[in-house]
C-alpha positions in Angstrom: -168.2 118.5 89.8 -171.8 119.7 89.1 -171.5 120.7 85.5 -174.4 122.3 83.7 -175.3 122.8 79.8 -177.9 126.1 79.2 -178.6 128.2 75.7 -181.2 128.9 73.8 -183.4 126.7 72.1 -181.8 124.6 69.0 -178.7 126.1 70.1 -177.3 122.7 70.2 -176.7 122.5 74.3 -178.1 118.9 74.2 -175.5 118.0 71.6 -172.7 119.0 73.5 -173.9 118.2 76.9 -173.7 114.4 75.1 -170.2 114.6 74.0 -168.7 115.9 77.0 -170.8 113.4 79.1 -169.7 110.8 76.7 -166.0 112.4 76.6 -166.0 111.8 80.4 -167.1 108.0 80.4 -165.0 107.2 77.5 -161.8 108.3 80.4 -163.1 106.0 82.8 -164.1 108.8 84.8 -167.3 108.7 87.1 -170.0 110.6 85.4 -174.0 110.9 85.9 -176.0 112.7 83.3 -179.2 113.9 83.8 -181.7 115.2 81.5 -183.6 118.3 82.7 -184.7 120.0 79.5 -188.8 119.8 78.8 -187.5 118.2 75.5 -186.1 115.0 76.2 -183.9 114.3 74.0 -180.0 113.7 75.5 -180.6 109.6 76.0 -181.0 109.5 72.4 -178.2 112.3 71.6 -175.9 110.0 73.8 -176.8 107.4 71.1 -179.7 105.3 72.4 -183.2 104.4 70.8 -185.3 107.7 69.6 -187.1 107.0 72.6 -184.7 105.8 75.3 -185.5 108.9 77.6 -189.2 106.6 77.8 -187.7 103.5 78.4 -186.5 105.5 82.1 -188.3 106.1 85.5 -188.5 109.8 85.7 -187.5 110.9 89.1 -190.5 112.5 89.5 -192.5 109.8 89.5 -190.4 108.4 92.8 -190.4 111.7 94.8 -191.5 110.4 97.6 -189.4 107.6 97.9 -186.2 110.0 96.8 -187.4 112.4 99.8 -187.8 109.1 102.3 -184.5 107.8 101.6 -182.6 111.5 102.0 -184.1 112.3 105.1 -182.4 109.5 106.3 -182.3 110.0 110.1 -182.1 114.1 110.2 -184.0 115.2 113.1 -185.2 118.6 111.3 -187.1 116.9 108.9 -190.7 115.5 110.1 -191.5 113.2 107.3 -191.1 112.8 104.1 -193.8 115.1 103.1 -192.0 117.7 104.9 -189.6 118.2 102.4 -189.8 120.3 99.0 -187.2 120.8 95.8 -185.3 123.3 98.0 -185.1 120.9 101.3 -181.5 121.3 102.2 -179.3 118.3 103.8 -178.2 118.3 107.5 -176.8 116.0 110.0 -178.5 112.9 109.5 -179.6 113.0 105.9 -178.2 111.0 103.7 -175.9 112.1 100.9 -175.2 111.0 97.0 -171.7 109.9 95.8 -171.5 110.2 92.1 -171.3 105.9 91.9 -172.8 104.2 94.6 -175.7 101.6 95.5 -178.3 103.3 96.9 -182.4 103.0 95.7 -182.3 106.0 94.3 -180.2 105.3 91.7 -181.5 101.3 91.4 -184.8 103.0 90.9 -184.1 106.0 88.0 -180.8 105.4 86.6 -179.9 103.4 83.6 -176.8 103.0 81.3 -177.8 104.3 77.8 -174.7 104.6 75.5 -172.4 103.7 78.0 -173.6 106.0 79.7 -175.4 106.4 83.0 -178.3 108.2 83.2 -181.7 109.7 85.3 -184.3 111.7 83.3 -186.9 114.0 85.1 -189.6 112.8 82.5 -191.6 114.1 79.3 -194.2 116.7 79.8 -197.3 114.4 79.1 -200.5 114.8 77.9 -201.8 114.6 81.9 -199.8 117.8 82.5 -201.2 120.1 79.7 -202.8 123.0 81.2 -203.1 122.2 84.7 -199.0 121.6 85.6 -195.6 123.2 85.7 -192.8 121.9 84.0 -190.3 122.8 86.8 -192.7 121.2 89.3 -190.5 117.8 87.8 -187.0 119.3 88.2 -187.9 119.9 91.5 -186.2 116.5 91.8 -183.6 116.7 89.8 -182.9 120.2 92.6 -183.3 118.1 95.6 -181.1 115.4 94.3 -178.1 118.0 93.4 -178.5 119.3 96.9 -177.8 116.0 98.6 -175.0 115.0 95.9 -171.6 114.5 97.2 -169.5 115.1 94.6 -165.6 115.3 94.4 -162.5 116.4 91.8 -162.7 113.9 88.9 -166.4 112.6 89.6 -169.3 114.6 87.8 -172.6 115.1 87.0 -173.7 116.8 83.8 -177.2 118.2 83.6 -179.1 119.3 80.3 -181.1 122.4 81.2 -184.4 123.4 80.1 -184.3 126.5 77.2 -183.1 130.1 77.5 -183.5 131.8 81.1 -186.2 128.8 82.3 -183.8 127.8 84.9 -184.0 131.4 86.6 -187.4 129.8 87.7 -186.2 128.0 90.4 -182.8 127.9 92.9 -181.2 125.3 90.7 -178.9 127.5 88.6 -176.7 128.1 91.7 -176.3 124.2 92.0 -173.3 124.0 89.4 -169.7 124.4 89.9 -169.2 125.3 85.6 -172.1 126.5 83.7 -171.6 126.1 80.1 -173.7 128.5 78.0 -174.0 127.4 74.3 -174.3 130.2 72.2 -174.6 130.4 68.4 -173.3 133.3 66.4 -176.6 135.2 66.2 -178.6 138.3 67.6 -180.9 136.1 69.2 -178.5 133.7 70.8 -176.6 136.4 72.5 -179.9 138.0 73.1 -180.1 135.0 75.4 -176.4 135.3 77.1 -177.1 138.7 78.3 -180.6 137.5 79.9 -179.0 134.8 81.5 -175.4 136.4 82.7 -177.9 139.7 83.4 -179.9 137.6 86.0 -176.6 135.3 87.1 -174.4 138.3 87.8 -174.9 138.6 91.8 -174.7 134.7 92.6 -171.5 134.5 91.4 -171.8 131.6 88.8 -168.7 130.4 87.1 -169.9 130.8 84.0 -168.0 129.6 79.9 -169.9 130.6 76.6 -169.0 128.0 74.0 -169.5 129.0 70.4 -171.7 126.3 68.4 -172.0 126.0 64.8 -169.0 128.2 63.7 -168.1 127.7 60.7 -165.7 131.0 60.0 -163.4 133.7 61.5 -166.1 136.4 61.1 -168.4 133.9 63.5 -165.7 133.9 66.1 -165.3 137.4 65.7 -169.0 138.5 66.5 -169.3 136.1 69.6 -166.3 137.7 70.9 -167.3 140.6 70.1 -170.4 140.8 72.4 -169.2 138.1 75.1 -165.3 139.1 75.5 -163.4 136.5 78.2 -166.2 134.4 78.8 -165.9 132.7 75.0 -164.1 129.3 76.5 -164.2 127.5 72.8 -166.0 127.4 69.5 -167.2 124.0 67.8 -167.3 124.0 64.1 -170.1 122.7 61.6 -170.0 118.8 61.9 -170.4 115.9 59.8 -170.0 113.5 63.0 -172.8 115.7 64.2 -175.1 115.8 61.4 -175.0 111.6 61.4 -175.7 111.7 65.0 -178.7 113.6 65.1 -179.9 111.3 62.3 -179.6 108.4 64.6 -176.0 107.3 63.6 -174.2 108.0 66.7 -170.8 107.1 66.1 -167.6 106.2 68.0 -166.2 109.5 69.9 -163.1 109.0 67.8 -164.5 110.0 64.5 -165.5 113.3 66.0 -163.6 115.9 63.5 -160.4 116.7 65.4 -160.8 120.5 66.3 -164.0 120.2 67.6 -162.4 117.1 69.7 -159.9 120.1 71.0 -162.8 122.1 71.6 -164.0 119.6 73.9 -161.1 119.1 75.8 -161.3 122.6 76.4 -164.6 122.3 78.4 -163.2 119.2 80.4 -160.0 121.2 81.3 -162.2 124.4 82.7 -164.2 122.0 84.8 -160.7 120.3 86.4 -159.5 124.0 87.0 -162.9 125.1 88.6 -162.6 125.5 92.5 -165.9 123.9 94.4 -167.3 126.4 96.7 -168.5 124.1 99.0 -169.9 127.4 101.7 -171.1 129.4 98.4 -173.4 125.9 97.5 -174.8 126.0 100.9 -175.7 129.7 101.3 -177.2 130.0 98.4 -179.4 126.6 99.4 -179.9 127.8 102.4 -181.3 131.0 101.0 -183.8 129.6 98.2 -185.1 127.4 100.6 -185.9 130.5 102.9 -187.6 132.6 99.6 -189.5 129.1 98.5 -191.0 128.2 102.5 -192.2 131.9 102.4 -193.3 132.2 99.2 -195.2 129.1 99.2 -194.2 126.1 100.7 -194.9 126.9 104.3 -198.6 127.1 103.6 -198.7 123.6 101.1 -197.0 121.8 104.1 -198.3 123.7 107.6 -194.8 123.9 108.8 -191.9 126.3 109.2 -189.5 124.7 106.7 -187.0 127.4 107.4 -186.5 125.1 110.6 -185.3 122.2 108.5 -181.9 124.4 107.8 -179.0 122.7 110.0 -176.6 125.8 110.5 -174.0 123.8 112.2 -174.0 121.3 108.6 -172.4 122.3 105.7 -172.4 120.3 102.6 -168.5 118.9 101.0 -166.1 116.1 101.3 -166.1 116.3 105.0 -169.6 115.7 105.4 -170.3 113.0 107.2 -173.0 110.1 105.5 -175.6 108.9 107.5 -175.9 105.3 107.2 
């Protein structure tokens, strides 16, 4: 299950993407988290050094050997080159199991926290002015569209801020999307952007309350977001000490916020994967992407590389 954390800014959806990806490896249960927000901050929410996100090889910086290894032997696909964020899989690309050995993951993904983790990389100095933060999760896009994921395996992505993620294809790579959502004007300001431009892709979609600390809190968040309020975490001490660098054990989490928690894990087990949905709607960003502008970076028609005979789920067959 594709599971992804979105809100406005310092609405605490880093916070919360750690516990529930920490929830999740605490169970035994197969999880990858990757950090896609501009601010790199979930290796150290997840309880690692300040800096841990640093101590990573962004994905980025082995796109081309990410895009050699998933192009395996499909026939649609030129060369490496060829491909772009959007470049869907077909027969004879290779595929990404949650937990496996591959070079991918030998490459970019490290256990921080107990946790497994890829990062798409710090927007450095080099990139002021002259380059586009969603130019790096590009990779984190192409990765989701080759990742095989079953029940009871999951990956949990930390989005960039607000309605950022509108700016590229990847918001319809999730099975649950998990806006966090403060009790404030401007917090639901930023639910109705992004359930106003999510509407007609047909995103499951849970708003979870953060930092409520009464009844009249709970009442104006389901006031102006009705069914879609899934659960409500309380004020924190656990919290407070964690984002001072004094990241506990998952136990001393305060024990209704715990419940809270279990709530978000419980609406990803009952979410159905649409395995056909995920591949129309790659199929159809790839389409807008080649004519909007990849076609003329790479001279080719990369509406070409779309296999309509492949569709992407457990019966997918791996190359080797």
């Amino acid at each position: 299950m594709k599971v992804a954390f979105v809100g406005k800014g310092g609405s605490g959806k880093t916070t919360l993407a750690a516990l529930f990806a920490r929830s999740l490896a605490a169970a035994d249960r197969p999880v990858l988290a990757i950090d896609a927000d501009i601010n790199q901050h979930l290796a150290a929410a997840v309880g690692g050094p300040v800096h841990a996100a640093s101590g990573i090889a962004p994905l980025g910086a082995h796109l081309p050997a990410i895009k050699e290894y998933l192009r395996g032997a499909n026939p649609r696909i030129g060369s490496a080159a060829e491909m772009v964020k959007t470049t869907p899989p077909g027969r004879g690309s290779r595929l990404l199991r949650v937990v496996e050995d591959n070079p991918v993951y030998a490459a970019c993904v490290r256990e921080v926290g107990g946790l497994r983790m890829a990062v798409t990389g710090e927007f450095g100095t080099e990139d002021l002015g002259v380059a586009c933060y969603h130019a790096k999760v590009g990779a984190v896009e192409l990765l989701l569209n080759h990742m095989l994921d079953g029940p009871g395996e999951y990956v949990v992505v930390d989005m960039t801020a607000g309605a950022d993620s509108f700016a590229s294809g990847l918001f319809t790579r999730f099975d649950r999307t998990f806006l966090v959502c403060e009790p404030t004007v401007r917090s639901i300001g930023v639910y109705h952007q992004y359930t106003g431009y999510a509407r007609d892709y047909g995103i499951a979609l849970s708003v979870v309350g953060n930092k409520v600390e009464d009844a009249a809190d709970h009442d104006f968040l389901r006031e102006h977001v009705g069914a879609e309020l899934l659960a409500c975490f309380g004020r924190s001490s656990y919290v407070r000490r964690a984002e001072r660098g004094d990241v506990g054990p998952l136990g001393e989490l305060e024990q209704e916020n715990q419940a809270a928690l279990d709530r978000l894990v419980e609406a990803v087990d009952g979410t159905e994967q649409d395995w056909s949905a995920r591949t129309r709607w790659a199929h159809e960003f790839h389409r807008r992407n080649a004519a909007a502008w990849a076609n003329d970076r790479t001279g080719v028609d990369l509406t070409a590389q779309i296999d309509p005979e492949f569709q992407l789920g457990t019966a997918a067959v791996v190359a080797g």
